[in-house]
C-alpha positions as CSV (number, residue, x, y, z in Angstrom):
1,X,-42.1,-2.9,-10.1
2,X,-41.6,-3.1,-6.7
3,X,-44.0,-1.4,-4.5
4,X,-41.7,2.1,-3.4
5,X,-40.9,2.1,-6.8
6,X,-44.5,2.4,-8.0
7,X,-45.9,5.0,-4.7
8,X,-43.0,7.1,-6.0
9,X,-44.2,7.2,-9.6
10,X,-48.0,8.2,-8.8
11,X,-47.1,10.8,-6.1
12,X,-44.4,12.9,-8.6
13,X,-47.0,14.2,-11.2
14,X,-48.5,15.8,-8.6
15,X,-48.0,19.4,-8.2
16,X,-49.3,21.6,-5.8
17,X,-49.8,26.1,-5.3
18,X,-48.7,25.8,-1.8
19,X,-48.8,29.5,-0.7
20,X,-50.7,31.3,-3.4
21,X,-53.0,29.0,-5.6
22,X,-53.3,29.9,-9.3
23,X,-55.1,32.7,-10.7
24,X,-58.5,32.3,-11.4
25,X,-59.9,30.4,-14.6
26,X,-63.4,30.5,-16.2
27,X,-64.8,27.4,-14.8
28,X,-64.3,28.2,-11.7
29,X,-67.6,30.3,-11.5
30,X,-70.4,28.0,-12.5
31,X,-71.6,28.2,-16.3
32,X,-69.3,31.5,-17.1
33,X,-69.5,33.0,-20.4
34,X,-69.1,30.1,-23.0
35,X,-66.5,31.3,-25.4
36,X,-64.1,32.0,-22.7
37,X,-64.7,29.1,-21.2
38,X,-63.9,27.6,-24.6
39,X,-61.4,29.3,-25.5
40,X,-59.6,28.0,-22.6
41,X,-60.1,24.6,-22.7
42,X,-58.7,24.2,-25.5
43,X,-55.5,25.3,-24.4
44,X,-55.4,22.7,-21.8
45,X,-53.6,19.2,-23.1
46,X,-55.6,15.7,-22.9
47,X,-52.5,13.8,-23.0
48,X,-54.0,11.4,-25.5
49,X,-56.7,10.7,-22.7
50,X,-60.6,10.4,-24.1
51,X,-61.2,13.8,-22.2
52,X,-59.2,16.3,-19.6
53,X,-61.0,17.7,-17.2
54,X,-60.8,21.0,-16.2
55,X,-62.2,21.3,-13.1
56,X,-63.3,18.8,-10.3
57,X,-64.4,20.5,-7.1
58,X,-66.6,19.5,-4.2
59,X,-67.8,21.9,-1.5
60,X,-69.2,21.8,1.2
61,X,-71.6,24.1,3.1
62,X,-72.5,23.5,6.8
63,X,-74.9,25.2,9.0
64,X,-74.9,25.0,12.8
65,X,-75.8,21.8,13.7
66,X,-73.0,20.1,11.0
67,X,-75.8,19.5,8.0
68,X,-74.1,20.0,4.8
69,X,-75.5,21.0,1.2
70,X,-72.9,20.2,-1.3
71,X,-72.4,21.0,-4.8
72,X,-70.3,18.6,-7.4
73,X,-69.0,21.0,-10.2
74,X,-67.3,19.0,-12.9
75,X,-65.8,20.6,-15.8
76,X,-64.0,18.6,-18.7
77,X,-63.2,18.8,-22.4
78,X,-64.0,15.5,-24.6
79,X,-60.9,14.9,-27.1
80,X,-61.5,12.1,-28.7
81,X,-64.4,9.5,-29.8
82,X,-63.4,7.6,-26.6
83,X,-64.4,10.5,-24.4
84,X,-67.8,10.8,-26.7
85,X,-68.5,7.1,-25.7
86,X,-67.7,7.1,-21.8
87,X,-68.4,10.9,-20.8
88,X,-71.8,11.5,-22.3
89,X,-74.2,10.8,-19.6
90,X,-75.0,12.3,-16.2
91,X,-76.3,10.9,-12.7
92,X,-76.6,11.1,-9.1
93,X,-77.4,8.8,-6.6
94,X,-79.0,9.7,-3.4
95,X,-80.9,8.2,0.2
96,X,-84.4,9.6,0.4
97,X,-83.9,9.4,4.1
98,X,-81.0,11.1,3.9
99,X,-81.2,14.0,1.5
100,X,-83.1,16.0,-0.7
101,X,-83.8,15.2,-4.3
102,X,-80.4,16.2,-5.8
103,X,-80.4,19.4,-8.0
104,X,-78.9,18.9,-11.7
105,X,-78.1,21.5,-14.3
106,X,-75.7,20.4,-17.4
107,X,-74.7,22.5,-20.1
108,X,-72.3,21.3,-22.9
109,X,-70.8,24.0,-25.5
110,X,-69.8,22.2,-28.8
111,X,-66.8,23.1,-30.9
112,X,-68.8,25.8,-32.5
113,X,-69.7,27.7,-29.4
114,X,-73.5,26.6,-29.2
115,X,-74.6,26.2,-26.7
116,X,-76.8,22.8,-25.3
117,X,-78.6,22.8,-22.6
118,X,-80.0,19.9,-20.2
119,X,-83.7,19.8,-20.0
120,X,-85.2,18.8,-16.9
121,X,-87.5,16.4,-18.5
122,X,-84.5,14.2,-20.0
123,X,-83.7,13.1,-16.4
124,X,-84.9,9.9,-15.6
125,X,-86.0,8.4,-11.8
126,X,-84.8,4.8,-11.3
127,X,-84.6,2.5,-8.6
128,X,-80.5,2.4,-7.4
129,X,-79.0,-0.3,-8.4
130,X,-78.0,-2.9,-5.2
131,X,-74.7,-5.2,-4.1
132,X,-77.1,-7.8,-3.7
133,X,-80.9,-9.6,-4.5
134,X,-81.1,-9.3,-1.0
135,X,-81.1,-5.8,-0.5
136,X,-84.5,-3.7,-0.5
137,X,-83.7,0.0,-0.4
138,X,-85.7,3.3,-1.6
139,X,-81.6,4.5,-2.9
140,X,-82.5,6.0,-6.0
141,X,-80.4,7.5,-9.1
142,X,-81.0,10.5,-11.5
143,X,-79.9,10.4,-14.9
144,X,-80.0,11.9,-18.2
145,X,-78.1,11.8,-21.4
146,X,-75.8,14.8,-21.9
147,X,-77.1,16.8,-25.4
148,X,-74.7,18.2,-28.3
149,X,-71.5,15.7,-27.2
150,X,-69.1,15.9,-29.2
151,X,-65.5,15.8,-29.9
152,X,-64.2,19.4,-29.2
153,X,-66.5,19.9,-26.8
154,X,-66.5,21.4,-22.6
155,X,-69.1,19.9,-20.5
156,X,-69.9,21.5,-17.3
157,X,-72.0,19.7,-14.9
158,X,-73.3,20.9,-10.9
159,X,-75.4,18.6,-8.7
160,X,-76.3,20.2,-5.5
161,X,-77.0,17.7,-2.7
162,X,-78.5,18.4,0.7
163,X,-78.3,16.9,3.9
164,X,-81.5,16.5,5.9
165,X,-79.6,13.6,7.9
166,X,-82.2,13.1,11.4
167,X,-78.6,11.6,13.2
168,X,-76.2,14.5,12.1
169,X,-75.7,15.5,15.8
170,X,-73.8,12.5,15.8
171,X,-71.2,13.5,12.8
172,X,-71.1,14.3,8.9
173,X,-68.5,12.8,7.4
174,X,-67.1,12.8,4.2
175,X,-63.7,12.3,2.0
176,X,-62.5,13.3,-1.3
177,X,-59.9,11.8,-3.9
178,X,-57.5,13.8,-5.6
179,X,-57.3,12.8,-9.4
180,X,-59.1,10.3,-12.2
181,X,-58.3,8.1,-14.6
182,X,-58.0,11.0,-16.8
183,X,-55.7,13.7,-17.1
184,X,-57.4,16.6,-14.1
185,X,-56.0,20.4,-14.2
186,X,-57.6,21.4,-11.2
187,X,-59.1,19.5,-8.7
188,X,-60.6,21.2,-5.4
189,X,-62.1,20.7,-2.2
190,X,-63.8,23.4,0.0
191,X,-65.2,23.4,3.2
192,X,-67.4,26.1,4.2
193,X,-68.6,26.0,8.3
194,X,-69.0,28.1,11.7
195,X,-66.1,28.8,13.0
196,X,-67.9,27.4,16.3
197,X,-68.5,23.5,14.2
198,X,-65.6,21.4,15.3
199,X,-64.0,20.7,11.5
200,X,-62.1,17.5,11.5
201,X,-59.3,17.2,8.9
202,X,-57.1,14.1,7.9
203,X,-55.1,15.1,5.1
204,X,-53.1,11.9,3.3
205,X,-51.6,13.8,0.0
206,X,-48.3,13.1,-0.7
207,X,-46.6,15.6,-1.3
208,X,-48.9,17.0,1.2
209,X,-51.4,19.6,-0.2
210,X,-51.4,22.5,2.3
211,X,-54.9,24.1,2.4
212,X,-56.3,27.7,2.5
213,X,-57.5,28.6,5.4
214,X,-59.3,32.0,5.6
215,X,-62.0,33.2,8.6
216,X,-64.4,35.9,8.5
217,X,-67.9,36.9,10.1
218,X,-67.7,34.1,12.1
219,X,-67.1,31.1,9.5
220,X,-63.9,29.2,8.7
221,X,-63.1,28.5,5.1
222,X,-60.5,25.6,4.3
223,X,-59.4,24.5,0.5
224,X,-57.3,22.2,-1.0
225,X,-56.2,22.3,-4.0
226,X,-54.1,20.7,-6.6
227,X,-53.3,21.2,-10.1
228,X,-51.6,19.2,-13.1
229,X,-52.4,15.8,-11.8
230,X,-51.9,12.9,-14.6
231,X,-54.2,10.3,-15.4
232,X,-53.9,7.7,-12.5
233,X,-53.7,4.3,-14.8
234,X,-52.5,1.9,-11.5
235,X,-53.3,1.0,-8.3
236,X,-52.0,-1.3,-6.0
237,X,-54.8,-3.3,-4.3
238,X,-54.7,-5.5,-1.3
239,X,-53.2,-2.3,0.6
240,X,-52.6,-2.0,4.4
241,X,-56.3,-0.9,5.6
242,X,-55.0,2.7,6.9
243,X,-52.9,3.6,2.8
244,X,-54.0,4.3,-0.4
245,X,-52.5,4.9,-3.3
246,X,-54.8,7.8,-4.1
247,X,-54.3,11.0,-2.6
248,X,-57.2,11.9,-0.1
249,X,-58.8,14.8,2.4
250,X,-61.2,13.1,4.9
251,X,-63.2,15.8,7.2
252,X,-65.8,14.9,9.9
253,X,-68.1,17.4,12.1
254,X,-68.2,14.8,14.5
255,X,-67.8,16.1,18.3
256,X,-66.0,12.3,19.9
257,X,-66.8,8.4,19.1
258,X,-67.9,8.4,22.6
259,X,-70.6,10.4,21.7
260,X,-71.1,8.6,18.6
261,X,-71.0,5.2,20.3
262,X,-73.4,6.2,23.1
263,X,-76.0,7.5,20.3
264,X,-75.9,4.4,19.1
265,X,-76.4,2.5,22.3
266,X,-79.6,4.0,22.7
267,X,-81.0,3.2,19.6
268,X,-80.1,-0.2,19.9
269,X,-81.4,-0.3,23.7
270,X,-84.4,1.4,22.6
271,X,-85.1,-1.3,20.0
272,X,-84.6,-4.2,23.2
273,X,-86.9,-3.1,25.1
274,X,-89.7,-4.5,26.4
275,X,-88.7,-8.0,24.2
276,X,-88.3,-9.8,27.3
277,X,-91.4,-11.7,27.2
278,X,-90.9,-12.8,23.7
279,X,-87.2,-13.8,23.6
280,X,-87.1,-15.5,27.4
281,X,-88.7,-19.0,26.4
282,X,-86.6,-18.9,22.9
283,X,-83.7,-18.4,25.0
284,X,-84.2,-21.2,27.6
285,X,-85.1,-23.8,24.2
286,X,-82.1,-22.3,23.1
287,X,-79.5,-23.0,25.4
288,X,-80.7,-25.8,27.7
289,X,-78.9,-27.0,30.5
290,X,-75.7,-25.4,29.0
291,X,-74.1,-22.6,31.1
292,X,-70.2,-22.1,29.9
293,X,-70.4,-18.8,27.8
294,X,-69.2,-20.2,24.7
295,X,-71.6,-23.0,24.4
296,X,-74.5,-20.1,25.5
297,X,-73.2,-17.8,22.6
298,X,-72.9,-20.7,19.9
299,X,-76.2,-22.4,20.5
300,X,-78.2,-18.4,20.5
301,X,-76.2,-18.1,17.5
302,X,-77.5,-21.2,16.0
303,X,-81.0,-20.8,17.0
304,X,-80.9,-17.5,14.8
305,X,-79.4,-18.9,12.3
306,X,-81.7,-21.6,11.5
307,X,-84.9,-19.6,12.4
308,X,-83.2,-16.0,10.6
309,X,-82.5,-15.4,7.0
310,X,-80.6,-12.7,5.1
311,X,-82.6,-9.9,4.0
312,X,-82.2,-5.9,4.1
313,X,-85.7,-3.9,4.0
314,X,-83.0,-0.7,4.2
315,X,-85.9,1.9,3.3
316,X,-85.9,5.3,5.2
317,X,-84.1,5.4,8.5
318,X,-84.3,1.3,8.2
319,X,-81.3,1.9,6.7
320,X,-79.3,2.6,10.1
321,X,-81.8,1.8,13.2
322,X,-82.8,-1.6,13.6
323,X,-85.8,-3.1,13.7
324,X,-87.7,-4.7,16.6
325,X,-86.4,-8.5,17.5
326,X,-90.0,-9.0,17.8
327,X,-90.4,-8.0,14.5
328,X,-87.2,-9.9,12.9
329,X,-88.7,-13.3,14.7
330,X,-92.4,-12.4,13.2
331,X,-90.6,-11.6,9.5
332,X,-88.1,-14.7,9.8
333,X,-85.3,-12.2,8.0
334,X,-83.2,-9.3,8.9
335,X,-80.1,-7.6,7.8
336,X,-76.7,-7.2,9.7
337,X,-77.9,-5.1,12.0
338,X,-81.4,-6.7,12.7
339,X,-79.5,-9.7,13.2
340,X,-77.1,-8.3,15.4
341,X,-79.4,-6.5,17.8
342,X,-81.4,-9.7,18.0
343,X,-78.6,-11.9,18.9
344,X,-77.3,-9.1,21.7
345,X,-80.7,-8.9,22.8
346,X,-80.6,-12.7,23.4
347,X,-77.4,-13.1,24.6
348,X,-78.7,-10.1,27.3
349,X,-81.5,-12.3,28.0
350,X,-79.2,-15.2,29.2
351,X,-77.6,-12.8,31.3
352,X,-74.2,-12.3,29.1
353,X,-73.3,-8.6,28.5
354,X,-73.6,-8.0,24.9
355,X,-73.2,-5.0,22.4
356,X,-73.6,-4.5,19.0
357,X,-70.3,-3.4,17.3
358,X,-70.3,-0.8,14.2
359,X,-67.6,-1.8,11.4
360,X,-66.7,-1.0,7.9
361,X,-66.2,-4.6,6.7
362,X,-64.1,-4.9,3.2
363,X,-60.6,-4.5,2.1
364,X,-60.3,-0.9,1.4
365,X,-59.6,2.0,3.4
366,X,-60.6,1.7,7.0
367,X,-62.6,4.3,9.5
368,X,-60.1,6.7,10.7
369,X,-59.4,6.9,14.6
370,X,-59.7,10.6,13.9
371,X,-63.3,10.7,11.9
372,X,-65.8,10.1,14.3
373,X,-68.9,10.1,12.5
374,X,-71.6,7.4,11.1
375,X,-70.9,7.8,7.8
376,X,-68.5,5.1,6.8
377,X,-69.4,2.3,8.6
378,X,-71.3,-0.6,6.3
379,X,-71.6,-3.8,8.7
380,X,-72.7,-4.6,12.1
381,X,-71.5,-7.8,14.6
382,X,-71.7,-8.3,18.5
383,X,-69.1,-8.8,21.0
384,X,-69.6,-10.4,24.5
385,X,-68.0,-8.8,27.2
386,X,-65.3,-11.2,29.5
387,X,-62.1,-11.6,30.0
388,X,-61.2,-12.8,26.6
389,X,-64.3,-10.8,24.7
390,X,-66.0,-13.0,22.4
391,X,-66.6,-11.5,18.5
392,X,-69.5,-12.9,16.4
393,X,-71.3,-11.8,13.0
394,X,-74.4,-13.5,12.5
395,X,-74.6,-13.0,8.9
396,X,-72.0,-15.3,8.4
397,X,-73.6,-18.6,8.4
398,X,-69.9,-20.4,8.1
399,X,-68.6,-18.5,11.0
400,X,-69.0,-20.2,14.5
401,X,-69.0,-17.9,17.7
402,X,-65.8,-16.5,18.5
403,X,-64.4,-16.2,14.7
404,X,-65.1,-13.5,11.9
405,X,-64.9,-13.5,8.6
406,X,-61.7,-12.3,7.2
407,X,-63.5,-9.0,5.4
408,X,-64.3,-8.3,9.4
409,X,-60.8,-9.0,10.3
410,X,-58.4,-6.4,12.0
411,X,-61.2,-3.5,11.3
412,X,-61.9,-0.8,13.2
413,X,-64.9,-1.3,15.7
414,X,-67.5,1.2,17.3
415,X,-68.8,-1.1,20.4
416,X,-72.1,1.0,20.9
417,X,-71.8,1.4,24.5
418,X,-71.5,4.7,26.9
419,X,-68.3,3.8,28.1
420,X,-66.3,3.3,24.8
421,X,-64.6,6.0,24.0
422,X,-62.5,5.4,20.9
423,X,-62.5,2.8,18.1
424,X,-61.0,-0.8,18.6
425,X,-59.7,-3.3,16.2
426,X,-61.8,-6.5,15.2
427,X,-59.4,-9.7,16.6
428,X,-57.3,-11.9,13.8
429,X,-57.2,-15.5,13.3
430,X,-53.9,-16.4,14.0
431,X,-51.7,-17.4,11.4
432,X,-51.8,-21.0,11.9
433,X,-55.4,-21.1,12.2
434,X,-55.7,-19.2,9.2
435,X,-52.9,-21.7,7.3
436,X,-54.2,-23.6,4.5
437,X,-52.0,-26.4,2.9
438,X,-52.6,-29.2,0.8
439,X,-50.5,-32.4,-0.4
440,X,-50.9,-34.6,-3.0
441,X,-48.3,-38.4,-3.3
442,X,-48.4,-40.5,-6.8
443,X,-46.4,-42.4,-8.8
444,X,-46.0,-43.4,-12.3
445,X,-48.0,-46.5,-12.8
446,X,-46.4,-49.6,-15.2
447,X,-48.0,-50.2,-18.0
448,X,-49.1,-54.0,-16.9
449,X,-50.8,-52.5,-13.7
450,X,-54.5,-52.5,-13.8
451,X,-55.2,-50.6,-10.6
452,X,-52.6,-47.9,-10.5
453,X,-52.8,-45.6,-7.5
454,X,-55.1,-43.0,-6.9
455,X,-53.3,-39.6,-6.2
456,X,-54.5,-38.4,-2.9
457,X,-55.0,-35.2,-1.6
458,X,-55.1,-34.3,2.1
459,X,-56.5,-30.4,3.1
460,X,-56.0,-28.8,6.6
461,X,-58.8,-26.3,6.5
462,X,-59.0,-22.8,8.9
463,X,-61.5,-23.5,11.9
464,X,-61.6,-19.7,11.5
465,X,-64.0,-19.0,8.2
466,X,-62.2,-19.2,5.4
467,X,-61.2,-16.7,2.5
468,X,-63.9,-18.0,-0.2
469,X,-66.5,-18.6,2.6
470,X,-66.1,-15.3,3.9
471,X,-65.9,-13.4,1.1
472,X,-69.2,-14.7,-0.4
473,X,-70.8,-14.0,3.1
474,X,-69.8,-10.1,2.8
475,X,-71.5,-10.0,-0.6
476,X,-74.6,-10.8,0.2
477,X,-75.1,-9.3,3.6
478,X,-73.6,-5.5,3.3
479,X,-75.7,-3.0,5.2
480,X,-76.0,-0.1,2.8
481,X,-74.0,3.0,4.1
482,X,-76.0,5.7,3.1
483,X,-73.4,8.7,2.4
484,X,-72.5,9.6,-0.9
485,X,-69.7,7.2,-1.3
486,X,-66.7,7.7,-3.9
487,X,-66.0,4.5,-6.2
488,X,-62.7,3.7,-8.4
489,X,-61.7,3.7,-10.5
490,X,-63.4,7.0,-11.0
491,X,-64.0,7.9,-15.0
């Protein structure tokens, strides 16, 4: 189908209350009277699905300085065995650092009208699961098994999250998906603030969902809201970084990326200094006799890389400050952005103007221009100021200086410096250096020959690092972003 063809038939199911939204249901006020909110759900098709759900709303409630508590409030019926199988368990993840212990309560009312409720003592503690061996972090999930599932039965779950983020001055950000793999009725975002917080909206629905915007006593309340929306069985990957095929609200409290970028400059100048005695006589082994920029940047970038290995120890704010160089050199490992802030701090050393760059390396959606915020970046690299601005990662031990990998490719960039003052886009191999080709000659050997031909195969490889290479590099060094982060498909 080609690719119109399919955007066309994913964006018509969705309907929107433009003006007025609908009337109120039960569900929309946390754990309502249980045989209303029965009666209800029943009423409300699954389309064959393994549940519907009823309700899916996020809101968000921020306070002066742009912390945010927010509450997930999840509502669906389970219509068949399937829905038994898939939708019978609860969990959150959170960043200790980050936020509070997340709040659960869970009720589910079975077919009869009894009523189960979730006892604190069937959540369980665990250690979040990571992207990689590599990564050391204090993440952490909460989950329980939901009692009384059955088919015929509404579950109704809210998990109350709350910021207590020491770099929120710097911008919350967030974004929310319109629609599941499941048939949704309602789904609902709400975004609660001062009228004096600087509420940043992007808004890719199509057809656009207009929001509800209401202020009183000094606070601005914005909703979007959709109803009716089928179950979303495809999406088209390998996207353009800026589309997706999912309808989306993205929000940010965030004041400017200059500010943003100049917060970030200080932490990584603040980790730098007073390293000079250390990383001077590394430096000079280092580089030698060589003085042409390149040959500076690649032989630095060696040096780490023979003396550096890949490890995250992402626990409490580890997880966005870097450490020390003094202590990456004394550990022998560090993550992107220990690595990073070492190698700038070198290449300062040797007198080359160096910055640490923020990214969200992948193949999803990209930072928005109009988002500033820490929140969604997940990697860290350095450029070297000049005429033609030299881009390295030093977790990619394939790369050489002056190429990325292709999951760093054409992403937006935070150069954490005082004088940036929007984001900028990673450079692209060209597409010749990027051009792979392979031939192979033979020919049919006669049957009296005893040495017939070998075939022979000739490869011109990418100086740039290649799609395999770099791919594999991305996997094991991904510096844990520690937002709540929305995954798909979503159940």
């Amino acid at each position: 189908m080609p690719r119109l063809a399919r955007a066309l038939a994913l964006i018509a199911p969705y309907v929107l209350a433009t003006s007025l939204f609908a009337a109120d249901e039960p569900w929309d006020k946390p754990f309502s009277e249980a045989k209303t909110v029965l009666d209800a759900a029943t009423a409300v098709a699954s389309d064959d699905a393994g549940v519907v759900v009823l309700l899916d709303e996020e809101r968000y409630v921020f306070d002066a300085t742009g912390s945010a508590t927010m509450t997930e409030h999840l509502v669906y019926r389970v219509a068949n065995d399937s829905g038994v199988e898939h939708w019978s368990t609860i969990e959150a993840l959170w960043a200790p650092w980050y936020q509070e212990k997340p709040v659960i309560q869970a009720r589910v009312i079975a077919r009869d009208g009894s009523v189960h409720e979730l006892e604190a003592r069937a959540l369980a503690e665990t250690p979040a699961p990571e992207e990689s061996l590599d990564i050391f972090s204090d993440n952490r999930i909460l989950r329980a098994p939901l009692p009384g599932v059955g088919v015929g039965s509404v579950v109704e779950q809210l998990i109350t999250y709350k910021d207590k983020n020491p770099m929120v001055e710097a911008g919350r950000t967030g974004r929310f998906f319109f629609g599941r793999s499941v048939p949704t009725h309602r789904a609902r975002l709400v975004l609660d603030a001062p009228s004096s917080l600087g509420l940043r909206l992007v808004n890719r629905t199509a057809p656009k969902f207009e929001p509800k915007k209401e202020e009183t006593n000094g606070r601005q309340l914005v909703t979007f809201e959709a109803e009716s929306l089928k179950a979303i069985d495809y999406v088209e990957w390998n996207l353009p970084f800026d589309e997706s095929q999912r309808p989306y609200v993205a929000f940010s409290t965030g004041k400017s990326w200059q500010e943003v970028a100049q917060r970030y400059s200080e932490i990584v100048d603040k980790q730098i200094a007073g390293s000079s005695p250390t990383l001077g006589p590394l430096v000079k082994a280092a580089i030698g006799t060589s003085s042409r920029r390149e040959d500076v940047v690649a032989r630095i970038l060696a040096a780490i890389q023979k003396d550096i290995r890949y490890a995250g120890v992402e626990l409490g704010e580890g997880s966005v400050i870097p450490r020390r160089p003094e202590e990456v050199l004394g550990h022998k490992y560090g993550d992107c952005k220990d690595k990073a802030t070492l190698l700038t701090a070198m290449l300062r050393e040797a007198g080359l103007p160096a910055h640490v760059v923020l990214l969200r390396a992948g193949d999803d959606l990209d930072v928005s221009d109009d988002l500033p915020g820490f929140g969604e970046f997940n990697h860290a690299i350095v450029v070297v100021d000049g005429e033609k601005p030299l881009w390295v990662d030093p977790t990619d031990e394939f790369a050489r200086a002056g190429e990325l990998p292709i999951m760093d490719q054409g992403r937006h960039g935070l150069i954490a410096t005082p004088k940036t003052t929007g984001l900028v886009a990673a450079p692209t191999s060209a597409t010749v250096s990027s051009r792979r080709a392979c031939s192979t000659w033979w020919r049919k050997a006669k049957p009296p020959s005893p040495r017939p031909p070998k075939p022979r195969a000739r490869t011109m490889r990418s100086r740039a690092a290649s799609t395999p290479r770099a791919t594999a590099s991305v996997i094991a060094t991904p510096w844990r972003t520690t937002s709540k982060a929305t995954t798909w498909p979503r159940r």
